[in-house]
C-alpha positions in Angstrom: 16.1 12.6 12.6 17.5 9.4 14.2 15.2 7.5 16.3 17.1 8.3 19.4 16.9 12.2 19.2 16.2 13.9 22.6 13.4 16.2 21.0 10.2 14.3 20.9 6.8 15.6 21.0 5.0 15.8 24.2 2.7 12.5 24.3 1.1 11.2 27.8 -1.2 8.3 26.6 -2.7 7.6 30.0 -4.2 11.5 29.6 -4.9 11.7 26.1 -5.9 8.0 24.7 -7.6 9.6 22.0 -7.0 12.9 20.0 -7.9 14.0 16.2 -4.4 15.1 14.7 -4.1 17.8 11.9 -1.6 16.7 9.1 1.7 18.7 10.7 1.1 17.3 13.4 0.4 13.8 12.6 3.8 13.9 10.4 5.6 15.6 13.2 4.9 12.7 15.7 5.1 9.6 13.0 8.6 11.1 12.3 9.9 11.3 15.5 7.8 8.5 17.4 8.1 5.9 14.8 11.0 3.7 16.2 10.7 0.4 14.1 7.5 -0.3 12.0 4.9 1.7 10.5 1.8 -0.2 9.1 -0.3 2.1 6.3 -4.1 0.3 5.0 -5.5 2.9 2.7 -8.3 2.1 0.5 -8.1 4.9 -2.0 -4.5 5.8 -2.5 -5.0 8.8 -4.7 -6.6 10.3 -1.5 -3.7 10.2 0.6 -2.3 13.6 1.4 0.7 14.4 -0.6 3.2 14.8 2.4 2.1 11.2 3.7 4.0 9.4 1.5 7.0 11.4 1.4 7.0 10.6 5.4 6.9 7.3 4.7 10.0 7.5 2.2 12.2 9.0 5.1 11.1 6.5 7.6 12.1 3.4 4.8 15.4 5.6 4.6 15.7 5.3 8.4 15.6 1.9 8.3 12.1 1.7 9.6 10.0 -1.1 8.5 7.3 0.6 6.4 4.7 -1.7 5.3 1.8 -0.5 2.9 -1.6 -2.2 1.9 -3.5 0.3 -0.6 -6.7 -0.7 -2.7 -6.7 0.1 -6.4 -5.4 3.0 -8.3 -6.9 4.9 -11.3 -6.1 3.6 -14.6 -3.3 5.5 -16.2 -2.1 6.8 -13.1 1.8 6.0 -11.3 0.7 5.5 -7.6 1.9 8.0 -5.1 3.5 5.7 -2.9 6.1 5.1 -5.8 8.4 7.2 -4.0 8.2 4.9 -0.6 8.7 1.8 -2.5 11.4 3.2 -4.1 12.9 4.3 -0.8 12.3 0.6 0.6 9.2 0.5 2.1 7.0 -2.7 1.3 3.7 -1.8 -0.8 0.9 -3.7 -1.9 -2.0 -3.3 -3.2 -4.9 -5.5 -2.3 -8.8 -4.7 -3.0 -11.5 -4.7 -0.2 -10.1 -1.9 1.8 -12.5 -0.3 3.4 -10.5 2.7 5.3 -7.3 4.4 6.1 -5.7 3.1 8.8 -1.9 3.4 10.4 -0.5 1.7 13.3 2.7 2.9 15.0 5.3 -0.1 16.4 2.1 -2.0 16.9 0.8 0.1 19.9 -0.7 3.5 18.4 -3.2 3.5 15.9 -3.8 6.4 13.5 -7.9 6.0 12.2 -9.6 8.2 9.6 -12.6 10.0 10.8 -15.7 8.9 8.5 -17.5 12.0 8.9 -16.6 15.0 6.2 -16.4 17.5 8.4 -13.3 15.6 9.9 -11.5 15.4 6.3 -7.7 15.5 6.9 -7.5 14.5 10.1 -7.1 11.6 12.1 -7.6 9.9 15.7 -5.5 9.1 17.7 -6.3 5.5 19.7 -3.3 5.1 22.2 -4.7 1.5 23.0 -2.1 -1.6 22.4 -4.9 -4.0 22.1 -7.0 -1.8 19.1 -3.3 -1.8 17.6 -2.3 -4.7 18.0 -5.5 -6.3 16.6 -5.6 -4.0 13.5 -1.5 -5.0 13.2 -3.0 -9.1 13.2 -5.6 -8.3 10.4 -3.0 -6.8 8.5 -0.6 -9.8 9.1 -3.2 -11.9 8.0 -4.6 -10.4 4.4 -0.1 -9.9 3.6 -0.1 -14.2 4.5 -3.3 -14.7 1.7 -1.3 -12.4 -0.6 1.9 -14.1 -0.1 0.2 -17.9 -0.1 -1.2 -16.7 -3.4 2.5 -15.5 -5.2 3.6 -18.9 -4.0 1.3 -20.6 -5.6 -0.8 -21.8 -2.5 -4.0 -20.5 -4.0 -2.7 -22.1 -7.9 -5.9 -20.5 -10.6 -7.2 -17.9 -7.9 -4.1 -15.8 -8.3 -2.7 -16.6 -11.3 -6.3 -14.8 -12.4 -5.8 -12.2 -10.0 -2.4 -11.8 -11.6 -2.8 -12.0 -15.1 -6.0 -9.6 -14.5 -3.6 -7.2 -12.9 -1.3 -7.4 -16.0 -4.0 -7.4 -18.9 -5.9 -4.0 -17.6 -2.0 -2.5 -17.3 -1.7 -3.4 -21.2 -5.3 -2.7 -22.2 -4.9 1.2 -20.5 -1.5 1.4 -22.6 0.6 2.3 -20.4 4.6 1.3 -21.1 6.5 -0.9 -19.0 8.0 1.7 -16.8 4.5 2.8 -15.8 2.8 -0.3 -15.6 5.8 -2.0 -13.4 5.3 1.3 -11.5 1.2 0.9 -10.8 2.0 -2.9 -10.0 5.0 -2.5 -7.2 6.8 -4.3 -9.9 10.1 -4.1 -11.3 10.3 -3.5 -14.9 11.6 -7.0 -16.0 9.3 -9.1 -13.3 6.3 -6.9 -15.0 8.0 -8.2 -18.7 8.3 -11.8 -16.9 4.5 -11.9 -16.0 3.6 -10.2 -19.9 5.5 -13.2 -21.0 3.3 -15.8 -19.1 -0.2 -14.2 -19.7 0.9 -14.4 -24.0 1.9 -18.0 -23.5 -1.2 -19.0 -21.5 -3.2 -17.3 -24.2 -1.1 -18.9 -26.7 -0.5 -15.4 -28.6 2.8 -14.2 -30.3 2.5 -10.3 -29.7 0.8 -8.0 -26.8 -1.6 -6.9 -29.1 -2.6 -10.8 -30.2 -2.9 -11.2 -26.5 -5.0 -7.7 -25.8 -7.2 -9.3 -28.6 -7.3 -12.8 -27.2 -8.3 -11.9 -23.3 -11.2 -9.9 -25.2 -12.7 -12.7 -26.9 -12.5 -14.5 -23.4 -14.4 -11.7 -21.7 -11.1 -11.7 -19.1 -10.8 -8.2 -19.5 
């Protein structure tokens, strides 16, 4: 639905700063609220309801800036926000998460309710400063990730990185799969193979598998 459509959902923040949201209805006013950037933090991403990232897919299509921070996935398994980094949207993963979070064009934030009983749902906090100063945190841990591709943080992330690669390899996944659980492209997944087996000085993936053992890196 473009971003201009007539039909939006009834929303008065100044009478409802806070609500808990079932999923249809959370989706319903992401979709149709969502004018220019959507910020996702989730810590477990294999929790994340399966119509969540699907949302965020469309939004990517729509041109919406859809930026993801998610903490670790299970070994052996293709993340489910594939399909919205496929459609565009930027995703990284980053460990330390400690909850879901969204934030809505920097002025609505979506927060998971810790207690059980709340499972599912999530608050709505209609409060441009709570927003805005989750939005800042984000901006700040996507800076350390992007000082440490450029080298900023030198042997802090090439360890994180070559870490990264090594468990992809040591769980046996191929390259489509591991480039897939890394945000990676297939070749830039090859690329970073190619630099851990010439740091460890090995010839094959398996030498290298073997080599990072001995080490205790993996």
């Amino acid at each position: 639905m473009s971003p201009n459509s007539s039909r939006t959902v009834p929303f008065r923040p100044a009478e409802h700063s806070a609500a808990q949201l079932g999923l249809p209805l959370l989706e319903l006013e992401l979709a149709e609220q969502t004018h220019a950037e959507l910020l996702v933090l989730s810590a477990e991403p294999e929790r994340i309801h399966p119509s969540l990232p699907r949302l965020f897919a469309r939004l990517a299509r729509r041109r919406v800036a859809v930026r993801i921070l998610h903490g670790p996935g299970q070994p052996g398994r293709t993340s489910p926000l594939a399909q919205a980094w496929q459609a565009g949207a930027t995703v990284r993963a980053v460990t330390g998460l400690p909850y879901q979070v969204l934030v809505r064009d920097r002025v609505v934030a979506y927060v998971a309710h810790p207690g059980a009983a709340h499972s599912g749902r999530l608050e709505r906090i209609s409060h441009p400063l709570v927003a805005a100063s989750v939005a800042g945190v984000f901006d700040t841990i996507c800076r350390i990730l992007d000082d440490r591709r450029s080298g900023a943080l030198g042997e802090e992330w090439q360890d994180e990185a070559q870490g990264e690669v090594l468990r992809a390899l040591d769980d046996g996944l191929t390259d489509d799969r591991a480039a897939a659980r890394l945000h990676l492209s297939k070749r830039t997944f090859a690329r970073r193979v190619a630099g851990v087996m010439e740091r460890l000085n090995a010839t094959s993936r398996f030498q290298a598998g073997a080599e990072a053992v001995r080490r205790g890196w993996i």
